[in-house]
PAZAPA-4460 file (N, C-alpha, C; in steps of 0.05 Angstrom, whole numbers, plus 32768, in hexadecimal, padded with zeros to 4 digits):
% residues 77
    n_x    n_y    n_z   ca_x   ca_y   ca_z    c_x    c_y    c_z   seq   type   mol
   817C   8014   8103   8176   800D   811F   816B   7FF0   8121     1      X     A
   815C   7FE9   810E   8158   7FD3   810B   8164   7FBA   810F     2      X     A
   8177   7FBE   8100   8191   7FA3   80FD   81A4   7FAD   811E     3      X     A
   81A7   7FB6   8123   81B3   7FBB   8143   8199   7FB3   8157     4      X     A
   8184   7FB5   8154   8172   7FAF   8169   8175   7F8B   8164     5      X     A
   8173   7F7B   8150   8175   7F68   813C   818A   7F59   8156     6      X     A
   81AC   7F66   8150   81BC   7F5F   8159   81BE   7F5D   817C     7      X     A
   81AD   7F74   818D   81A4   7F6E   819C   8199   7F5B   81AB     8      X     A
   818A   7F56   81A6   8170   7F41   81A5   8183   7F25   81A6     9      X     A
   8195   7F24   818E   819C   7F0B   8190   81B3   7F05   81A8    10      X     A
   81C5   7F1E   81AD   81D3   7F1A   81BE   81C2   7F1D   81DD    11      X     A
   81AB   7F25   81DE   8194   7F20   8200   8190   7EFF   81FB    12      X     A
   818A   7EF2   81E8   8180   7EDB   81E0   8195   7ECD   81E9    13      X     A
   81AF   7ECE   81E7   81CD   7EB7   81EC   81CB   7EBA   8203    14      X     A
   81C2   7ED6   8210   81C6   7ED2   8234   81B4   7EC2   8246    15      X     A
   8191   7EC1   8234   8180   7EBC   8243   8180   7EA5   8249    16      X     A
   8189   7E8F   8239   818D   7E72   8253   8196   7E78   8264    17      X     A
   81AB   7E87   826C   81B3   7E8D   828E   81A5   7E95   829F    18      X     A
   8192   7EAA   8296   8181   7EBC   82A7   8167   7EAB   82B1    19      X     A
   8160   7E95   829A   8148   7E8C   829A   8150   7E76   82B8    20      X     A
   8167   7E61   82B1   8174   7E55   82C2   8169   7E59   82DB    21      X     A
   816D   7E7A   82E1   8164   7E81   8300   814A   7E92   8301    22      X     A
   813C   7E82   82F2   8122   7E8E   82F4   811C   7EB0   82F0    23      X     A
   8131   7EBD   82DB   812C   7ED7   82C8   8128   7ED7   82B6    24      X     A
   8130   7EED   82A8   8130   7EFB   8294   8130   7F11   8284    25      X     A
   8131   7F1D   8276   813A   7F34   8266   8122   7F3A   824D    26      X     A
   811F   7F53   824C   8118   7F60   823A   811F   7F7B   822D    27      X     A
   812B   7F80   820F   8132   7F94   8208   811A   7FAF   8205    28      X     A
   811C   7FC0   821A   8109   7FE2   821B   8114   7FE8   8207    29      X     A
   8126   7FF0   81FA   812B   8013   81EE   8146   800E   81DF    30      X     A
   8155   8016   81CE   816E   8027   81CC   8171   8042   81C5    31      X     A
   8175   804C   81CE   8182   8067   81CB   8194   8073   81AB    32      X     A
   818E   8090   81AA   81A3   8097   8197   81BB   808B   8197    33      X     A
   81C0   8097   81B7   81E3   8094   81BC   81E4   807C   81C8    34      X     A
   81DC   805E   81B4   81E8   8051   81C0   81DF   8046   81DE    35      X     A
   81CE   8047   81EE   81BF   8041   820A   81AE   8030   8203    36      X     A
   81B3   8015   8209   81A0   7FFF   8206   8197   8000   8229    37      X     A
   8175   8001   8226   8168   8004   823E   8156   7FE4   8241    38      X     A
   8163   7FD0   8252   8155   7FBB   8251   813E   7FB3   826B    39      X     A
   8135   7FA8   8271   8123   7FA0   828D   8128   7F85   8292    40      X     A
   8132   7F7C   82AA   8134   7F63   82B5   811F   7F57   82BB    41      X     A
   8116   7F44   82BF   80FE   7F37   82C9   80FC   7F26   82D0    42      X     A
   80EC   7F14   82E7   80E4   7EFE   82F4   80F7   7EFD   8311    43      X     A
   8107   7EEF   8314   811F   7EF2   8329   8134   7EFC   8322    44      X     A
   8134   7F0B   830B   814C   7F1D   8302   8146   7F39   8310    45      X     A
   8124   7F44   8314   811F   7F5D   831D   812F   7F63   833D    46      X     A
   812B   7F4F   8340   8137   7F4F   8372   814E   7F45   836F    47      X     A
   8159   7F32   835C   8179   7F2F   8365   8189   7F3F   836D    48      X     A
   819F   7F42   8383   81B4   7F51   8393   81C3   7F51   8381    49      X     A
   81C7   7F38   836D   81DA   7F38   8356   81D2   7F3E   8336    50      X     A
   81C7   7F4B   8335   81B1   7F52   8319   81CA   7F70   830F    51      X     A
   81CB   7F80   8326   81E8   7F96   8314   8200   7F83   8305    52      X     A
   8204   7F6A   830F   8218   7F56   830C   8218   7F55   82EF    53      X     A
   81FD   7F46   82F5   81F0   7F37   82D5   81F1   7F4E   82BF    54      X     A
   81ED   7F5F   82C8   81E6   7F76   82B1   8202   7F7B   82A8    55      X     A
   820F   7F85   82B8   8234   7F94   82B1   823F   7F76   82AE    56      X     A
   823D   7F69   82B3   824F   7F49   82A8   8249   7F40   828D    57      X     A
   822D   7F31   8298   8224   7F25   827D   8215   7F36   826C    58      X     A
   81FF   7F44   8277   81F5   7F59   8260   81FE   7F62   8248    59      X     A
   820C   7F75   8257   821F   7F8A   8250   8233   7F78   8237    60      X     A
   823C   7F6D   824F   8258   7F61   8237   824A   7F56   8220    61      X     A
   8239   7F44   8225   822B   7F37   820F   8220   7F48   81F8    62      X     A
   8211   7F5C   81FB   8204   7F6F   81F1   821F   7F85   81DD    63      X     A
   822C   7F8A   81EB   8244   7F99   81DF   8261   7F87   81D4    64      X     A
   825B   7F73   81D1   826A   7F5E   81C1   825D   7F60   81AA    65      X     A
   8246   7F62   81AD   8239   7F56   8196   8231   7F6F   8180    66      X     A
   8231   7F8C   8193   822A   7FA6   817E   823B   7FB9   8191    67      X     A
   825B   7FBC   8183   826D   7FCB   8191   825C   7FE0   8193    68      X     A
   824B   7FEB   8186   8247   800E   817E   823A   801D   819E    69      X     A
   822C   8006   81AE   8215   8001   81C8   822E   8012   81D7    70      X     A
   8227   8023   81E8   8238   8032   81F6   8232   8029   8216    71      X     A
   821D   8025   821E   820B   801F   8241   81EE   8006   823C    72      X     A
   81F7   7FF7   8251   81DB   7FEC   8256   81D8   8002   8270    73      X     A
   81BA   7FF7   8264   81AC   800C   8287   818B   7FF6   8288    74      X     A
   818B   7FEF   82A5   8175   7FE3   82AD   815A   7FF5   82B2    75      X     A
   813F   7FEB   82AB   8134   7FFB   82B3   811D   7FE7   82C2    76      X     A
   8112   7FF0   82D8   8104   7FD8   82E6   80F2   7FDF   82F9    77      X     A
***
C-alpha cells in the first residue's frame, strides 16, 4: 500500500500547479481496499461549480494513469 500511496502522491503533485494557479488544492484522505482513493479539495477548490470537473477530468485521469489498479476518486469535503 505503500508504494501505491507513493504513486499517488506523485501523480496529486503533477496536478497541483493547476489547482494552486486558482488558489486550491488537494489532499490525499484514505485509499480503500477496493481501490477508492478518498481525496479533499481545498482553498477555492472547496466552492468551485467546477471542482466535479477537476476531479473526473484532471484528478481522476491523473491519478488512474498513474496506478491503473485505483478503481473511483471520491471527494470528501
Amino acid at each position: 500500500m505503500t508504494q501505491i500511496r507513493s504513486e499517488i502522491q506523485k501523480a496529486l503533485n503533477n496536478i497541483r500547479p493547476f489547482l494552486q494557479a486558482d488558489n486550491g488544492d488537494i489532499e490525499l484522505v484514505d485509499i480503500t481496499e477496493d481501490g477508492i482513493v478518498k481525496v479533499r479539495l481545498l482553498g477555492a477548490c472547496e466552492t468551485c461549480p467546477l471542482s466535479v470537473m477537476t476531479l473526473r477530468a484532471g484528478v481522476e485521469r491523473a491519478i488512474m494513469n498513474e496506478v491503473p489498479s485505483i478503481k473511483r476518486i471520491e471527494a470528501i469535503n
